[in-house]
N, C-alpha and C positions, 0 to 999 in steps of 0.2 A: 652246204648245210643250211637247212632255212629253223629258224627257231618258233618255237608257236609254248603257247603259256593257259594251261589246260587248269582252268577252277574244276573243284572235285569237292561236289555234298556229299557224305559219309552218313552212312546207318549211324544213329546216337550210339556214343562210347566205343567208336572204332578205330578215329580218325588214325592215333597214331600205328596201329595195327594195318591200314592200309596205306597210312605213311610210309611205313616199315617196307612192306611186300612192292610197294613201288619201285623206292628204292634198289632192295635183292632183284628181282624177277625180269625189271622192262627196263632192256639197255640203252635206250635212248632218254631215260629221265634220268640226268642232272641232277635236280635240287627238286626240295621238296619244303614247303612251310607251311606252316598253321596259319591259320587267317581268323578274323574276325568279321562278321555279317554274315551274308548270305550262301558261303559258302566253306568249305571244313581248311580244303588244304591246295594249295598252289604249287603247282608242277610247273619246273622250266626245265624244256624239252630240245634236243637238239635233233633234225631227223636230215637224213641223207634227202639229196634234190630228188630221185629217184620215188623215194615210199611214198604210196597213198595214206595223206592226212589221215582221211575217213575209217580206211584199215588198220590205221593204227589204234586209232581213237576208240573204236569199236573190238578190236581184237585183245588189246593191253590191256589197256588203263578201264574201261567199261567192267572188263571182266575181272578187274582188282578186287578182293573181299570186301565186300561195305560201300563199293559204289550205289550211290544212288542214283546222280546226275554227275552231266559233266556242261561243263561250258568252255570255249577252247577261243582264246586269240592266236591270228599270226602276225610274228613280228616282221614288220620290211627291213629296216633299219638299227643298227647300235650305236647312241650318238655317244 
């Protein structure tokens, strides 16, 4: 499983709405939090070695209600 950790800007007054639909919808997201700055909400993501990042990122999480932007780390390590 390789882990990557996906920021998510929301259309104003959605966030928790596409918190939500995260959540329900796309089985590779985990956990989901509010954030403060530049971005709404923080996704940690677990995906099979197998799936393309890109496809996922594009196919899921983009097409979540109230995506605006997305910004995506991967993680190498869990210390």
């Amino acid at each position: 499983m390789r882990t990557l950790f996906v920021q998510v800007k929301c259309d104003l007054g959605v966030a928790y709405t596409t918190a939500a639909a995260a959540i329900e919808e796309v089985e590779h997201v985990s956990e989901v939090y509010s954030t403060s700055g530049q971005y709404d909400l923080l996704m940690k993501c677990y995906l099979p070695e197998e799936m393309d990042v890109g496809h996922f990122i594009t196919d899921q999480i983009q097409k979540l209600p109230g995506v605006r932007d997305t910004f995506t780390t991967l993680a190498f390590k869990a210390f």
